[in-house]
C-alpha positions in Angstrom: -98.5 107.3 171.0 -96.4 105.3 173.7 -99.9 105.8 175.9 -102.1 104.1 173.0 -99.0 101.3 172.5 -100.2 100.0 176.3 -103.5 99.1 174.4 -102.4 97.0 171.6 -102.9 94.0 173.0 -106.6 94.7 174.3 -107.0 96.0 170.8 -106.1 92.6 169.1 -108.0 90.8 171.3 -111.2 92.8 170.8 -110.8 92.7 166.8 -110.2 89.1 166.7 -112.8 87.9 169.3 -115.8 90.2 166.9 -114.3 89.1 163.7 -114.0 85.5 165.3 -117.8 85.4 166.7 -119.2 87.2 163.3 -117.7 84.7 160.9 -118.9 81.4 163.4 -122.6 83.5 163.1 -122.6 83.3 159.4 -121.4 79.4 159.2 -123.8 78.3 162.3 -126.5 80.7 160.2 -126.0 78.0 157.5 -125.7 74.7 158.8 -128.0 75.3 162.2 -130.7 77.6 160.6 -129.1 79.9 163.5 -129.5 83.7 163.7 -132.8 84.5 161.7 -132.3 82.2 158.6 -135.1 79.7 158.0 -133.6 76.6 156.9 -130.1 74.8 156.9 -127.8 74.5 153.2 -127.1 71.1 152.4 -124.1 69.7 154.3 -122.5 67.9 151.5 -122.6 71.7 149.5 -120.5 74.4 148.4 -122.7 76.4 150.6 -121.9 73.5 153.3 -118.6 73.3 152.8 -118.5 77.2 153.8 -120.5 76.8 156.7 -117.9 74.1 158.1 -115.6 76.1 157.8 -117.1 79.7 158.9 -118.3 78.0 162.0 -114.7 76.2 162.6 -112.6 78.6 162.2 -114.9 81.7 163.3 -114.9 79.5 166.8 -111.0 78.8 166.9 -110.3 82.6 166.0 -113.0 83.5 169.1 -111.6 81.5 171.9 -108.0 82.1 170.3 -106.7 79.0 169.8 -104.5 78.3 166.3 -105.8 81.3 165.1 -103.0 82.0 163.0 -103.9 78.8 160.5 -107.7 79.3 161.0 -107.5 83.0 160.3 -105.5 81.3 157.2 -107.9 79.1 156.0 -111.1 81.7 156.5 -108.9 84.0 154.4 -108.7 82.1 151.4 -112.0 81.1 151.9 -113.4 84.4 151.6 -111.1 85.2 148.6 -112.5 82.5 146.8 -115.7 83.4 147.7 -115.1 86.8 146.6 -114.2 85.7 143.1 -116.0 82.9 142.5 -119.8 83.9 144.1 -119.3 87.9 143.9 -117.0 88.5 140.8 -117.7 85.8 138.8 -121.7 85.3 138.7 -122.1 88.8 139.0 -119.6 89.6 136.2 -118.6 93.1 138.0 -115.1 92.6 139.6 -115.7 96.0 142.0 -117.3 95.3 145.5 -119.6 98.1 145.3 -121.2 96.6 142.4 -121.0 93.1 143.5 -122.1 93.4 146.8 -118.5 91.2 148.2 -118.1 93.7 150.4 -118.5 92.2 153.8 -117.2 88.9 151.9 -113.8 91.3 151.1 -113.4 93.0 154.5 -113.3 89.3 156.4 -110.6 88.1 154.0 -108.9 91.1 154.3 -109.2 90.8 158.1 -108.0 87.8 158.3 -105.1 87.8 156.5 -103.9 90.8 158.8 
């Protein structure tokens, strides 16, 4: 264990620079009509709103700076996406039935 302890740090870095560059894909995916989707959300949204701040903190949490409060903020955001888009409208409160799972795991992620 002491040999995998000299890795931690590479580790950290690798999980936070995916997680970081797959949440700014899914906020530029919404307001830049980025990465396969065919048109933008409406800026002044919900669905904006999210993209704002997917692409802001996803970006922050790449490069590493203030990642603690971005990784903050994209937590909560994803919890309450999670309840109000997944749980809510769907009326199922599991993920599996829901389909929040991705939507769980970066909340989840982020708040470690």
């Amino acid at each position: 264990m002491d040999k995998l302890a000299n890795y931690h740090g590479l580790a950290h870095n690798a999980f936070r620079i995916v997680f970081g560059f797959a949440f700014f894909t899914h906020g530029a995916s919404k307001l830049f009509a980025w990465f396969g989707r065919e048109e933008s959300v409406e800026l002044m949204s919900r669905f904006g709103a999210a993209g704002i701040i997917e692409t802001v903190a996803g970006l922050l949490i790449l490069i590493g700076f203030k990642t603690r409060w971005a990784a903050f903020i994209a937590s909560g955001e994803m919890a309450v996406a999670y309840f109000w888009m997944h749980a809510y409208r769907s009326g199922e409160f599991w993920f599996w039935a829901n389909r929040g799972e991705l939507v769980m795991l970066f909340s989840f992620a982020f708040l470690l």
